[in-house]
N, C-alpha and C positions, 0 to 999 in steps of 0.2 A: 504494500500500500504506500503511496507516494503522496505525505503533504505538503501544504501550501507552501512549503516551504521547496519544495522539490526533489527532499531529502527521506528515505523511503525509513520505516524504522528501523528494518534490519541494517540499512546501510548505518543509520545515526547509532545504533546500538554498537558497530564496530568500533566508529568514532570514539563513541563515548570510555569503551572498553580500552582503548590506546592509548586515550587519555589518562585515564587511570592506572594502567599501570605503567604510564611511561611517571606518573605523580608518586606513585607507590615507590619506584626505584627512587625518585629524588628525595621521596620523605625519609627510605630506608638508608639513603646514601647519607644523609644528613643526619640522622639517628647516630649512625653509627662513628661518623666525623665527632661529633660533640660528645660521644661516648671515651669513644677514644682518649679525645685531646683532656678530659674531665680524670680518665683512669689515667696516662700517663703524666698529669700532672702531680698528682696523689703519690705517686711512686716516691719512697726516698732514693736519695744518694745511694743507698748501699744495694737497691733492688738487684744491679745488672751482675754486682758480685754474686749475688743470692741465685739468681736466676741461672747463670751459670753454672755454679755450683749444682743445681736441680739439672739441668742438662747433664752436665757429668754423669751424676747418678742414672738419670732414664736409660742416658746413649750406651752406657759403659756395659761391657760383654757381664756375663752372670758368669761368679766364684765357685772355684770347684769341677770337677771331672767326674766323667762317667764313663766306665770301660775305658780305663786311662785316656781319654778326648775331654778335648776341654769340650763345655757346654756352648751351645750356640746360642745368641741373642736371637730373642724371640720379638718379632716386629708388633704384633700384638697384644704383647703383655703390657705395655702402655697407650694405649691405641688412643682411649678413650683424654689419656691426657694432653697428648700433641694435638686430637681437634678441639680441645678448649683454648689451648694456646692461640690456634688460628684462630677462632671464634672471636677473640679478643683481640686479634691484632699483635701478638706477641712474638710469632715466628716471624714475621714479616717488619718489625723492629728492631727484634734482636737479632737479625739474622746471622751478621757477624758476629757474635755472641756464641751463637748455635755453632754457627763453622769452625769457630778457635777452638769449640768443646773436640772436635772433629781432628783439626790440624795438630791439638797435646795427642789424640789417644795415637796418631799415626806419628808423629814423631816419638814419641814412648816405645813403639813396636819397633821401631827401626834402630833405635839407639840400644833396645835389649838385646835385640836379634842380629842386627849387623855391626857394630863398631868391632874394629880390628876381625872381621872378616875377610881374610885376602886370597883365602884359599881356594872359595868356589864362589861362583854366580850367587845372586842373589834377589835378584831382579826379578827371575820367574817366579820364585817363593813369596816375592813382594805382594806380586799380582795376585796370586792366589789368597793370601790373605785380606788384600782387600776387597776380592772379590768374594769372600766369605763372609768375613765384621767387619768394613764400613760400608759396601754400597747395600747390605741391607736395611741398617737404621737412614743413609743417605737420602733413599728411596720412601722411608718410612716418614721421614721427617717433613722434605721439599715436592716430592711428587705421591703420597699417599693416594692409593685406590689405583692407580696403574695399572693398567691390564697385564701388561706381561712382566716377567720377573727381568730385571735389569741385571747386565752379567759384563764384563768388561772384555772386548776381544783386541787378542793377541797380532799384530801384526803380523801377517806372511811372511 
């Protein structure tokens, strides 16, 4: 039905609908802006030490061995905590925060495992560790819900 307007109501009802949630994003977008800048002002000084500190803990491989193997980090076991982080805007300010948590556990492995190694490769063992404990939490952390398992390939 098309009135005086010349505007049919399914057509106006599209309109209307575009309208509203192109309003919805802005009021969500705006929500979340003053959310934000309200929580990260609130923050003390010492949050980012803290916050990393808690990084360390979630990222870090789990203590102890089974069938002489160490235990593998489990991507899951804090799942519910990294989307609250995002949820808030956290990964995505800390991010460098998150990554140094990242860059201590890989220079830690390297410093135990290779200083004053000269006698064999080490590079390929590299790789395999990190393709084991960090691109799993890497993955779990920046690209969460991934479709396929992220695996690092070895040049030809």
């Amino acid at each position: 039905m098309v009135t005086a307007s010349g505007v049919s109501h399914f057509g106006r009802g599209i309109l209307e609908a575009d309208t509203y949630s192109s309003l919805g994003a802005t009021v969500f977008s705006a929500y979340t802006l003053n959310f934000q800048t309200r929580l990260f002002s609130a923050l003390p000084a010492s949050f980012t030490e803290a916050f990393k500190s808690l990084c360390a803990s979630l990222l870090s491989p789990p203590d102890g061995a089974e069938d002489g193997h160490p235990k593998r980090w489990n991507a899951s076991s804090n799942s519910g905590v990294w989307k609250n982080f995002e949820l808030l805007g956290l990964i995505d300010r800390y991010e460098s925060v998150i990554a140094s948590v990242g860059y201590e556990f890989i220079e830690q492995h390297v410093h135990e495992t290779c200083t004053g190694e000269w006698a064999k490769p080490v590079l390929e063992d590299l790789r395999v560790w990190m393709s084991d404990n960090v691109v799993p939490w890497m993955v779990h952390v920046y690209a969460r819900g991934a479709g396929s398992r992220a695996c690092i390939h070895q040049d030809s």
